[in-house]
C-alpha positions in Angstrom: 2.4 -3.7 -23.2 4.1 -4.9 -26.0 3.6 -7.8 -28.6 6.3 -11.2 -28.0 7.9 -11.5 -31.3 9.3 -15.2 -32.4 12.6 -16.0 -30.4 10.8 -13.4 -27.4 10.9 -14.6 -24.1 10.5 -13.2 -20.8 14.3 -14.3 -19.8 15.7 -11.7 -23.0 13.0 -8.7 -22.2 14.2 -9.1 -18.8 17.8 -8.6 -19.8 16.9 -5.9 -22.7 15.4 -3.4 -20.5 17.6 -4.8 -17.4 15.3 -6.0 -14.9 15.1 -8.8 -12.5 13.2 -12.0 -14.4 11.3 -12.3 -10.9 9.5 -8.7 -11.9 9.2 -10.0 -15.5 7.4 -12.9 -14.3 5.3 -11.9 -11.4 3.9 -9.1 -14.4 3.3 -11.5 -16.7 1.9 -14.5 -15.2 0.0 -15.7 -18.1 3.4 -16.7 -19.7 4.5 -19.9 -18.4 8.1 -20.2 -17.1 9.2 -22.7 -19.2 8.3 -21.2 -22.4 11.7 -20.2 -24.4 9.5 -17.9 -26.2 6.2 -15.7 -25.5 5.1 -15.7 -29.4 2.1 -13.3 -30.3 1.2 -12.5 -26.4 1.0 -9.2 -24.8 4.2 -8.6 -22.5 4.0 -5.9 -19.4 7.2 -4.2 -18.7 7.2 -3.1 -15.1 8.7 0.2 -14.1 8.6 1.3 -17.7 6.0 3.7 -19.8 5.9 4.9 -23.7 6.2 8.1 -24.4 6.2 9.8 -28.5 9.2 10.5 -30.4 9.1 13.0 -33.8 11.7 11.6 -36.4 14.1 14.6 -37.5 16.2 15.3 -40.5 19.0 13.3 -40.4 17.6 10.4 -37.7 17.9 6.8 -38.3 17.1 4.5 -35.5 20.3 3.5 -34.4 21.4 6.8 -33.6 18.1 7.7 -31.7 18.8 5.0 -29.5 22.1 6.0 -29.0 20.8 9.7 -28.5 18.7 8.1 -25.6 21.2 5.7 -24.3 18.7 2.6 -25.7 19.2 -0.8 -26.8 18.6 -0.9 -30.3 16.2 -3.8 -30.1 13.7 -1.8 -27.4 12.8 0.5 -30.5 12.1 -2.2 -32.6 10.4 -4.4 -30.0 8.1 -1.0 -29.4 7.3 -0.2 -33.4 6.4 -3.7 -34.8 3.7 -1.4 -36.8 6.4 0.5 -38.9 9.4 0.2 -41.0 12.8 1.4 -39.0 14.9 1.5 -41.5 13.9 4.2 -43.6 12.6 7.0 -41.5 10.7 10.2 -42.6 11.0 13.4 -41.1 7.6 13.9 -38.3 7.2 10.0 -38.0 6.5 9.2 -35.1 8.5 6.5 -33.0 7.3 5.3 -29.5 9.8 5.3 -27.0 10.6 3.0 -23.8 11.0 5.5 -20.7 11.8 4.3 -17.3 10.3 5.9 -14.7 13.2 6.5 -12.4 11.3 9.5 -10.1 8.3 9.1 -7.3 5.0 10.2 -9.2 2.1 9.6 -6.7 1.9 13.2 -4.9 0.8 12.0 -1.5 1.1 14.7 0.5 -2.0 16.2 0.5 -5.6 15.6 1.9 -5.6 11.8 0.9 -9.5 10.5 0.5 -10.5 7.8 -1.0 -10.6 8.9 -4.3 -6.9 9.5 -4.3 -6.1 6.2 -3.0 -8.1 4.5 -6.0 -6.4 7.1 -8.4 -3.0 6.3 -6.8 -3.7 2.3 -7.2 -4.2 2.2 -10.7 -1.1 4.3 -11.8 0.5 2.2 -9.4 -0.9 -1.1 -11.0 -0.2 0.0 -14.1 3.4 1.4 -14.0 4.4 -2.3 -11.9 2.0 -4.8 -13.1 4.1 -7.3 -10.4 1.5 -5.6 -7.8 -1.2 -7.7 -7.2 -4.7 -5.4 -6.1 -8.2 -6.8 -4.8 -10.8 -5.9 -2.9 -11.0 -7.9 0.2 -14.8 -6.7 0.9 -16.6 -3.4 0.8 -17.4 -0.4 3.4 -20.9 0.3 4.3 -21.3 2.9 1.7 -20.1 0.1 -0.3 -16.3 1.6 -0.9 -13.7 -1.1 -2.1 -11.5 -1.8 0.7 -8.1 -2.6 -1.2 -5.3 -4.7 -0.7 -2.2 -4.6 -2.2 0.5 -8.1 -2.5 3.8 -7.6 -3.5 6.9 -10.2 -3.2 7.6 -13.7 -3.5 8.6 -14.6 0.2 7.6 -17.2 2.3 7.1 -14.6 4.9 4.2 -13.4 4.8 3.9 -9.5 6.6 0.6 -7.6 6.7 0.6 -3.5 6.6 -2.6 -1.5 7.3 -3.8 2.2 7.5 -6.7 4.6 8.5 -8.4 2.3 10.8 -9.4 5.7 12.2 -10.2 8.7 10.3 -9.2 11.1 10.8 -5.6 9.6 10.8 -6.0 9.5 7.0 -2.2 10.5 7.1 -1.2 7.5 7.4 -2.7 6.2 4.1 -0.8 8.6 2.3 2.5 7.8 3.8 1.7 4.2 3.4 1.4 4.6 -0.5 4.9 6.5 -0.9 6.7 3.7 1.3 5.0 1.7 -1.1 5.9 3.7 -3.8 9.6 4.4 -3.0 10.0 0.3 -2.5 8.3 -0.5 -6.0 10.7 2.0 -7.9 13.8 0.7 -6.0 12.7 -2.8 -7.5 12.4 -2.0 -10.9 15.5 0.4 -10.7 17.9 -2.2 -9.0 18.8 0.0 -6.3 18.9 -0.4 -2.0 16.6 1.3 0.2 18.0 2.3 3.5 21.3 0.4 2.4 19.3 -3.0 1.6 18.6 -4.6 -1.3 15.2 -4.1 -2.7 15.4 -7.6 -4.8 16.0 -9.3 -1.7 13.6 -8.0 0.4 11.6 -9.0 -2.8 12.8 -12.6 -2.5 12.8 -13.0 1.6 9.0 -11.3 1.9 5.4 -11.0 0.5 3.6 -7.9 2.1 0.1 -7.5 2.0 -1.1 -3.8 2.4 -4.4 -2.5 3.7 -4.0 0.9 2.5 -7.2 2.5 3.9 -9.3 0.2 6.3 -12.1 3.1 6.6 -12.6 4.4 3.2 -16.4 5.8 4.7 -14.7 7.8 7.6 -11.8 9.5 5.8 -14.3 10.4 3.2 -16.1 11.8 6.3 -13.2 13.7 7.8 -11.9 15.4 4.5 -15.0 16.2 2.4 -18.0 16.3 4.8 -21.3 13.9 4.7 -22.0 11.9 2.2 -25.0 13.7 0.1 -28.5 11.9 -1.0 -27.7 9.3 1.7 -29.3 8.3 4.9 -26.4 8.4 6.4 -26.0 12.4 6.0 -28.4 13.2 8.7 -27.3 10.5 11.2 -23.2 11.5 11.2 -24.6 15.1 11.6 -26.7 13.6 14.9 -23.9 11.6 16.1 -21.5 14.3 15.8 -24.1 16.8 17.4 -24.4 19.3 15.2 -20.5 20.7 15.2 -18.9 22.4 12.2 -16.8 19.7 11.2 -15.5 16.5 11.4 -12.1 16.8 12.3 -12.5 14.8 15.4 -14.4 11.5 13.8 -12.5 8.3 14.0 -15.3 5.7 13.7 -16.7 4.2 10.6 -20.1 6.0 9.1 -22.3 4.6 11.7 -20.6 5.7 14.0 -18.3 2.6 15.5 -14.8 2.7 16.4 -13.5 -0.5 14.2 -10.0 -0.4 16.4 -12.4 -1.0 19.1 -14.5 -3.8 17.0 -12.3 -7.2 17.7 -13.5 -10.1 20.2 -10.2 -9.4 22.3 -11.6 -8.5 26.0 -14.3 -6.2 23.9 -16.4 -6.6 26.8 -13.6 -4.4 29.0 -14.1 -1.7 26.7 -17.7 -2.0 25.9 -17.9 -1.9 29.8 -15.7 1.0 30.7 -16.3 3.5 27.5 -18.8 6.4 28.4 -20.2 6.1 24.8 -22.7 3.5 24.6 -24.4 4.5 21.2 -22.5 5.0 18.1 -20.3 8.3 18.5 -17.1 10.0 16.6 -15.0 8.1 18.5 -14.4 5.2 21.2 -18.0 3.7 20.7 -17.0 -0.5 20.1 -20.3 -1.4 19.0 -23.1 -3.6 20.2 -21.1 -6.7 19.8 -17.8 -7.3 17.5 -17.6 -7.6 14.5 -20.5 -6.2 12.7 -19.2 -3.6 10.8 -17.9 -5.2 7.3 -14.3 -3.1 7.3 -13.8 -5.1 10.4 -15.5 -8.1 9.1 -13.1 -8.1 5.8 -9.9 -7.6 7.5 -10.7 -10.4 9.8 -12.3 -12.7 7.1 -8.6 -11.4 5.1 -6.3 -12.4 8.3 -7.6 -15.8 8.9 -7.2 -16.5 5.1 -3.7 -14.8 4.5 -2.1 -16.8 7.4 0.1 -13.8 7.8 3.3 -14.3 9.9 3.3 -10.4 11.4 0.6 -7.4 11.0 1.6 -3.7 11.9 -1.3 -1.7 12.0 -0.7 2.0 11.5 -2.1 4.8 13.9 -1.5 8.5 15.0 0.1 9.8 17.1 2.6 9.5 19.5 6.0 8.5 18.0 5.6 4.8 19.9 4.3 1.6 19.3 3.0 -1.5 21.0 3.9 -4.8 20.2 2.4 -6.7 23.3 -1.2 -8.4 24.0 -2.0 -10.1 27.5 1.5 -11.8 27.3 0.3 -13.7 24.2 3.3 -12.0 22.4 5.2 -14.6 21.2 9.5 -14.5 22.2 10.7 -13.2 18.6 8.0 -10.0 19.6 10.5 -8.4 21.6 13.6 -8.7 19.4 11.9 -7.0 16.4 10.4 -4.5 18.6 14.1 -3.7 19.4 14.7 -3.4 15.8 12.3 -1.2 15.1 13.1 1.1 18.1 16.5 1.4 16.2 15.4 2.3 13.2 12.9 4.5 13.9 13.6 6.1 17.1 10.4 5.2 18.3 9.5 4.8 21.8 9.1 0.5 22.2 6.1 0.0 24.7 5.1 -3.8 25.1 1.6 -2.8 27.0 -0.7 -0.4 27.0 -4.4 -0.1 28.7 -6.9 -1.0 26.3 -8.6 -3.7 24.4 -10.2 -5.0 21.2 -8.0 -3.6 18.6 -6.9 -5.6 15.2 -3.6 -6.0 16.8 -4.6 -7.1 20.3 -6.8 -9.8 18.7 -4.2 -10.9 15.9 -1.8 -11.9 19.0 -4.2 -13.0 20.9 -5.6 -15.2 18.2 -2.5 -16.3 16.0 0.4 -16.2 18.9 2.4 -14.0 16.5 3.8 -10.8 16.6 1.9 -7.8 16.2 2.1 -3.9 16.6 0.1 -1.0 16.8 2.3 2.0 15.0 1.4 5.8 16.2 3.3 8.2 13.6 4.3 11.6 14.8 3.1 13.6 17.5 0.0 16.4 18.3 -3.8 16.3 18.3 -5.3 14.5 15.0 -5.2 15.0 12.3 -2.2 15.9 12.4 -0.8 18.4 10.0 0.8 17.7 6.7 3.7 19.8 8.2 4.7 16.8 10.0 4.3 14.3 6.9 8.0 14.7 5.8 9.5 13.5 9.2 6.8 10.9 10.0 7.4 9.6 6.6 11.5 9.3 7.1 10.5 7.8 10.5 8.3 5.0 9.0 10.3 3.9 6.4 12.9 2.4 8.6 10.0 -0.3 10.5 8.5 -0.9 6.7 11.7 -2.1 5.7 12.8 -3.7 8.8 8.9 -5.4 8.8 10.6 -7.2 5.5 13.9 -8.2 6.6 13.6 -9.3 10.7 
C-alpha cells in the first residue's frame, strides 16, 4: 500500500510501475474511476511487494533507481516519510519489487491450512482477487471462493469434491497462480494473452469443496470432536484414511445433487454413511453441497468444470441436456490437453450432472492423471502441464 499524493491517480501509478489500469482499478475499488487524482488514500499495487534498502557511501536516489532499473518517482512515491535528497550512509529506503517468480509451493500434501495460507499471500500480492466464503463445512471450515476478471462470461472452477483427491486443490492454486503473475507481468500463457483473457472472462474458483475430508485424508481425525470416533466407525477401524472421499459424516457430496439421486441411492451397496459412494439420505443436506448449490444458482455461471482424479478423461454430457456448444469445447479441450473426451458415463447426482441438467449449459467432470487415489505427487508435474491447457481454454471458448 502506498499513500496517493496530490496530482496521484490510479491512470499514472498504472503507467509508473507498468500495469494494466484494469488491475489498478479492480485493486483499488474504493477509488472512483473518474477521479483525476486519489489524494490522501491508500493505493494497492498488484503484483508488487516492498522490500528494505541500506543507503551506502556515495548513493543518491537517482542512481539507486538506476542501480535497480526504477522510475525515479516509485522511490519517492514509497518514502513520503523521509527526505531523498540528502541521503546518509545506513538509511534505510523501501524499495518497489515485482514479484516476477511463482511463490505458493503447492506441491506438497495440500490441507486446508495450506489453502488458507496460500489465499492470503495470494490476496495480498494481487489485491484484484476477490475471496469470500460462500458457506462453511460441518466442522465449520470456510469454503472459499476466488473471482477474478472482468468478463461477461462467467466460468466456474472447483476442486476436492472428494478427498482424497486433494491434488487437485493444489494444482488448482498454481493454475491460479501462474495466470495472476502473467497478468501483472504482461505476458501470454500458452501463447494467449493474459489481459485478454482478463477482459473476455470472470472465473470463479472453488478451490477445496471438502475442506473436512482432506483434513481427514492428510492429518487423521479431527481431535476433541465427536466426529473422531464416528470417522474411525465408519471407516472400520483401518489404519488410515487414504481411501475416504466423503465429507466428515461420512456422505459422498459428488453423489449429493437431486440429478436421478434416487438411481444411485438405489443401486449403491452403502446405505449408511461410508468413505466413499454413500449419497445420503436425501440431497442436499450436507452444507459443502448446500453452499455450492446456493453459490451456482446465485453466480448464474455460463460453464462449471469440476475437478476429479483420475483417469486422464472427462465428461461433458448429462441425459442429453448438454447443450450444442458442449461438444465443440469438449473438442477443444481434448486438444489441449490430450485428454480422453467422453460425453456419457454411468452414474448420477454429481454437481456437474445437476448443473446441466438444471441450467442447460455446458458442464464437465475433469479426472487428472492416472492410478489409484491419491495419487502420488510424482504425477503432479504432468497433471499440472495437462490442466493448464482446459483452464485456459475454459477462458477463451
Amino acid at each position: 500500500m502506498v499513500d496517493a499524493r496530490r496530482g496521484d491517480s490510479l491512470w499514472y501509478i498504472s503507467t509508473l510501475f507498468k500495469l494494466p489500469l484494469e488491475l489498478m482499478m479492480d485493486s483499488n475499488p474504493h477509488v472512483k474511476k473518474e477521479d483525476k487524482e486519489a489524494l490522501g488514500q491508500k493505493i494497492a499495487i498488484p503484483g508488487y511487494t516492498s522490500t528494505k534498502y541500506l543507503v551506502k557511501q556515495g548513493d543518491t536516489v537517482q542512481s539507486i533507481a538506476n542501480e535497480f532499473g526504477l522510475p525515479l518517482d516509485t522511490l519517492y512515491l514509497l518514502n513520503q516519510n523521509m527526505s531523498l535528497a540528502q541521503l546518509n550512509i545506513e538509511d534505510e529506503i523501501r524499495m518497489p519489487m515485482k514479484v516476477k517468480k511463482a511463490f505458493l509451493t503447492t506441491k506438497k500434501h495440500y490441507d486446508s491450512a495450506a489453502l488458507e495460507q496460500d489465499i492470503k499471500e495470494l490476496v495480498r500480492i494481487f489485491p484484484f482477487v476477490k475471496c469470500n466464503s460462500i458457506g462453511q463445512s460441518v466442522l465449520n471450515n470456510p469454503i472459499y471462493q476466488l473471482k477474478i476478471g472482468m468478463g461477461t462470461k462467467k466460468i466456474h472452477w472447483n476442486a476436492s469434491f472428494h478427498a482424497n483427491e486433494w491434488i487437485t486443490s493444489a494444482v488448482t492454486m498454481n493454475l491460479l497462480q501462474d495466470y495472476l503473475l502473467a497478468l501483472t507481468k504482461g505476458e501470454t500463457i500458452r501463447g494467449v494473452s493474459a489481459m485478454s483473457l482478463y477482459h473476455q472472462a470472470t472465473i470463479s474458483i472453488v478451490p477445496m469443496v471438502n475442506p473436512d475430508g482432506v483434513d481427514l485424508v492428510l492429518n487423521g481425525p479431527p481431535v476433541h470432536s465427536p466426529f473422531e470416533k464416528l470417522v474411525t466407525e465408519i471407516n472400520i477401524d483401518k489404519p488410515d484414511f487414504l481411501n475416504w472421499k466423503a465429507n466428515i459424516r461420512g456422505i459422498d457430496l459428488n453423489k449429493h445433487f437431486p440429478a436421478n439421486w434416487e438411481i444411485e441411492k438405489n443401486r449403491k451397496e452403502e446405505k449408511t454413511p461410508s468413505p466413499r459412494d454413500f449419497p445420503g439420505f436425501s440431497p442436499l443436506t450436507e452444507p459443502e453441497a448446500k453452499a455450492m448449490e446456493a453459490l451456482t444458482r446465485a453466480e448464474d455461471f455460463d460453464m462449471v468444470i469440476a475437478v476429479h482424479t483420475q483417469g486422464e478423461e472427462f465428461y461433458w454430457g448429462y441425459e442429453g441436456f448438454e447443450p450444442k456448444e458442449s461438444e465443440k469445447m469438449a473438442e477443444e479441450f481434448e486438444r489441449v490437453s490430450t485428454y480422453k473426451s467422453v460425453r456419457y458415463v454411468d452414474s448420477h447426482a454429481g454437481f456437474k450432472d445437476w448443473f446441466i441438467q438444471e441450467f442447460r449449459k455446458p458442464g464437465f467432470t475433469l479426472e487428472l492423471g492416472r492410478g489409484i487415489n491419491p495419487l502420488p505427487l510424482s504425477q503432479y508435474d504432468t497433471i499440472y502441464k495437462k490442466t493448464l491447457g482446459i483452464f485456459i481454454a475454459a477462458l477463451y471458448v
